[in-house]
C-alpha positions as CSV (number, residue, x, y, z in Angstrom):
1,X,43.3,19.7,10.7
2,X,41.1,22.1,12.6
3,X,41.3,25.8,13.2
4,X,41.0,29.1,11.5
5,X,41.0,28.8,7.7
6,X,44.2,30.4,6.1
7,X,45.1,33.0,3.7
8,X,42.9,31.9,0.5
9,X,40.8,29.5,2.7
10,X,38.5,31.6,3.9
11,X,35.3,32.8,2.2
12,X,32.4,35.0,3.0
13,X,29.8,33.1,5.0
14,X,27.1,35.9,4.9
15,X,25.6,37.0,1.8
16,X,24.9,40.3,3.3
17,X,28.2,41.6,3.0
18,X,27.2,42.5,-0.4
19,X,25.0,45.5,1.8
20,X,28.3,46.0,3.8
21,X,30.9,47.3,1.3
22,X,34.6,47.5,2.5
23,X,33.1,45.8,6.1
24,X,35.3,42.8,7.2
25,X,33.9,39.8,6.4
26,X,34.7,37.7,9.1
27,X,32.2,35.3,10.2
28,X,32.1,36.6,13.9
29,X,30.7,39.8,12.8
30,X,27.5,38.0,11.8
31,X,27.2,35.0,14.2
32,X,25.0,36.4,16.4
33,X,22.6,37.2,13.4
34,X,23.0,33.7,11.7
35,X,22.0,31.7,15.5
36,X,19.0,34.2,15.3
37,X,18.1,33.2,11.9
38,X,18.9,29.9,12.9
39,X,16.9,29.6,16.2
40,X,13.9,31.8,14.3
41,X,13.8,29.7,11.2
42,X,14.8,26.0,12.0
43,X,14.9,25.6,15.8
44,X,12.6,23.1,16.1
45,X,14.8,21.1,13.7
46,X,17.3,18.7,15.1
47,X,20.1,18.4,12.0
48,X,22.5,21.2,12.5
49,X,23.3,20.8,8.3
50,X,19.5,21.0,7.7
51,X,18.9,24.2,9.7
52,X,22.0,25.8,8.0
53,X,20.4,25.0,5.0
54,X,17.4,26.4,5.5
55,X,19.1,29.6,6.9
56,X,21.1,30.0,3.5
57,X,18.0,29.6,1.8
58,X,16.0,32.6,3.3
59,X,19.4,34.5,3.1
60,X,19.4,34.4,-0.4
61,X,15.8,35.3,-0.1
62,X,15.7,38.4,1.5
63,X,19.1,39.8,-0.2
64,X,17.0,39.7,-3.3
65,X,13.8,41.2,-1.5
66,X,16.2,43.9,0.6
67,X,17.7,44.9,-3.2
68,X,14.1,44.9,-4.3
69,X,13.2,46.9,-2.0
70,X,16.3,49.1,-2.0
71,X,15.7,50.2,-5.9
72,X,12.3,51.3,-4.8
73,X,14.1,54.1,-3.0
74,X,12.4,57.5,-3.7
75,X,13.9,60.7,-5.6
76,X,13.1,63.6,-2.4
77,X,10.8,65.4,-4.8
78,X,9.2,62.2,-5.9
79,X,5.2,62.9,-5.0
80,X,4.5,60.0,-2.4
81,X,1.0,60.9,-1.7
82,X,-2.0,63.2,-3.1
83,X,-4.9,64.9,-1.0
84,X,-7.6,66.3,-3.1
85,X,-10.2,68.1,-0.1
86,X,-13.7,69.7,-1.5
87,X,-15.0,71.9,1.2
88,X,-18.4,72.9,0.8
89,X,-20.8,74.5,3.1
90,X,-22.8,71.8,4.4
91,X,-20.6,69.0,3.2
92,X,-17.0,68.0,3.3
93,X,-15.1,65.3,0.8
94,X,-11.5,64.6,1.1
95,X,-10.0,61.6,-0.8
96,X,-6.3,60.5,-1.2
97,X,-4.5,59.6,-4.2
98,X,-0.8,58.2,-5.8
99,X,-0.4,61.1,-7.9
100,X,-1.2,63.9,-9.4
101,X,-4.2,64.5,-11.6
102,X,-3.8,66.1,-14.9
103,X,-5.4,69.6,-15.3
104,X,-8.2,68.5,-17.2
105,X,-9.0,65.7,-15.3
106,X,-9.0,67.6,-11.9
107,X,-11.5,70.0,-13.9
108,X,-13.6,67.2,-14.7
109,X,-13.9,65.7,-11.2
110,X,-14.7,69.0,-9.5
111,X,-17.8,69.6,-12.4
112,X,-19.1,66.4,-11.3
113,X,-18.2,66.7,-7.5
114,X,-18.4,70.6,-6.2
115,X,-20.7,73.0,-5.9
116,X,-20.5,76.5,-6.5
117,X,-18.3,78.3,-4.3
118,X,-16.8,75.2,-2.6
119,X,-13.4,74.9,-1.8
120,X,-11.3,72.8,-3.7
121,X,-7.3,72.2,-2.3
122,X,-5.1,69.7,-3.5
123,X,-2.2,68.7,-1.7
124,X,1.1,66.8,-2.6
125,X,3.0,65.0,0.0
126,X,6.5,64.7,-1.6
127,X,9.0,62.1,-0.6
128,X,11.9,64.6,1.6
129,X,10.9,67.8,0.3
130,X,7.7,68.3,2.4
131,X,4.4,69.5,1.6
132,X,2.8,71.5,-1.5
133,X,-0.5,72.4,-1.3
134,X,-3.1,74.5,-3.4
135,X,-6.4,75.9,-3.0
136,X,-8.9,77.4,-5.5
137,X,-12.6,78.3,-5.4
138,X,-15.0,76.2,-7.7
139,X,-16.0,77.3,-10.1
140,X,-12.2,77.4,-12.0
141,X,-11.0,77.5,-15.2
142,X,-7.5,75.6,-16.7
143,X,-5.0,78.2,-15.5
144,X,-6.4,77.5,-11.9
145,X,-6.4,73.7,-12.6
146,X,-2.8,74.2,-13.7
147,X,-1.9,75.8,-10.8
148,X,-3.0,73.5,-8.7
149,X,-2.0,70.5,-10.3
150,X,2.0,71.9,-11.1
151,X,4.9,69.5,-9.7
152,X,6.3,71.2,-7.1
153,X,9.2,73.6,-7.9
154,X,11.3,73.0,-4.7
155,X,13.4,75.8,-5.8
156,X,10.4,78.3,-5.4
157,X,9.4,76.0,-2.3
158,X,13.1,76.9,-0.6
159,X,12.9,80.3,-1.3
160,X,9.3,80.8,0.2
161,X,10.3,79.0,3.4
162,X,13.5,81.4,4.4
């Protein structure tokens, strides 16, 4: 007997309905996707089971890279990127960086990279909040260091914009 499976019959053909929560999961929701997948992945392939086959597979596949991928999801304040720019009067240096240097460590890499009176600014590029940056004149001591190397206090950040 053909037809439309009944009542407990039918199943979920898609495995990305787990992405979909409360969606309907009937199979014409998806079709056009799977005869993408399909014509993408196995067209040249002349079994109809085979190329089904190897659709399921690289379903399976990517749910697991799109969760992956999905619990790499960033806070908004997360830092997502680091500028550290030396500006000196002949020279320029800018470099970019995953995150943010400790005090010390900042003070270390200026004594062996600036020169007196250069320009030191160190920017963080954070995830949704924006942009922080800070600037201080080598030569500097730890409270400057500090200062430019504090996590961004979004609530100070806020305030200062409006």
């Amino acid at each position: 007997m053909h037809g439309a499976p009944t009542g407990d019959q039918r199943q979920p053909i898609c495995p990305m309905t787990a992405f979909l929560p409360g969606r309907s999961t009937h199979p014409a929701r998806e079709a056009w996707l799977l005869h993408e997948l399909e014509t993408w992945f196995a067209g040249d392939r002349p079994c109809q089971r085979e190329r089904r086959r190897i659709v399921a597979g690289a379903l399976r596949a990517a749910v697991e890279d799109a969760h992956d991928w999905l619990d790499g999801r960033l806070d908004g304040t997360d830092v997502v990127r680091v500028d550290l720019r030396i500006d000196g009067a002949d020279r320029e240096r800018h470099s970019v960086f995953r995150q943010v240097p400790s005090p010390l460590a900042l003070l270390l890499i200026c004594l062996d990279q600036c020169r007196v009176g250069d320009e030191v600014t160190l920017t963080q590029d954070l995830a949704k909040a924006g942009r922080i940056e800070a600037r201080a004149t080598w030569p500097f001591g730890m409270a400057e260091a500090e200062e430019l190397t504090r996590p961004a206090d979004l609530g100070a950040t806020a305030s200062a914009m409006s």
